[in-house]
N, C-alpha and C positions, 0 to 999 in steps of 0.2 A: 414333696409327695402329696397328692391328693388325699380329700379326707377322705374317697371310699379306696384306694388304694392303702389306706392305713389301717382304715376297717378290715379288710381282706388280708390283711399281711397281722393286725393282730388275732384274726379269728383261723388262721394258719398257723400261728403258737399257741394259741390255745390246741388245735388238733395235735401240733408236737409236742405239746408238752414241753417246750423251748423256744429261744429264740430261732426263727430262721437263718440263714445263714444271709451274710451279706448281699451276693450275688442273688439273692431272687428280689432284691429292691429293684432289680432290671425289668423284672416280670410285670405284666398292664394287671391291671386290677382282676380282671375276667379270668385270667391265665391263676392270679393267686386263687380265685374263689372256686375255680375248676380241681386245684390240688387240694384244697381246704376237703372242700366234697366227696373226691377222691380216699381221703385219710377219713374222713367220716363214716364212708359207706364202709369201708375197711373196718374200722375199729366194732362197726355197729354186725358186721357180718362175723367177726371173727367170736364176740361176744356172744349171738347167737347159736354159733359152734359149740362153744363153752357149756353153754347152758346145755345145749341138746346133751352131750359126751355127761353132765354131769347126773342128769335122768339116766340118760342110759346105764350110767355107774350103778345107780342104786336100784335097777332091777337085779339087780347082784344078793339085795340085801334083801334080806324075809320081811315078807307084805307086813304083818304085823310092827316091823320096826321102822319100814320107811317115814313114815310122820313125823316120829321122833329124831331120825336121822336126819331128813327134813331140817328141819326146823335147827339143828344143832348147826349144821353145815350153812344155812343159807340166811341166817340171822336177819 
């Protein structure tokens, strides 16, 4: 395995959170760095979702205590 093939296959478990599985050692380095990216854009979109949904929660909660709520919730 090449060393940016090994770059790419370890910064693809760092995105899973695991090892890959065996068969993506088939995969050319481009092909790893394309699904790395893929899972990246993913996690960083889905988190941004999170974030929006958890603003919107707290118009729920009386202006007076959002700061406080704030700051409890997002430490």
């Amino acid at each position: 395995m090449s060393t940016e093939a090994r770059q790419q296959r370890d910064r693809l478990a760092t995105e899973l959170r695991d090892e890959p599985p065996e068969s993506f050692g088939r995969l050319r380095p481009e092909q790893l760095a394309e699904l790395a990216d893929a899972l990246e854009r993913q996690r960083e979109s889905r988190a941004a979702g999170l974030n929006e949904a958890a603003e919107d929660a707290l118009k729920l909660v009386p202006a007076l205590a959002r700061g406080p709520v704030r700051r409890i919730l997002f430490r």
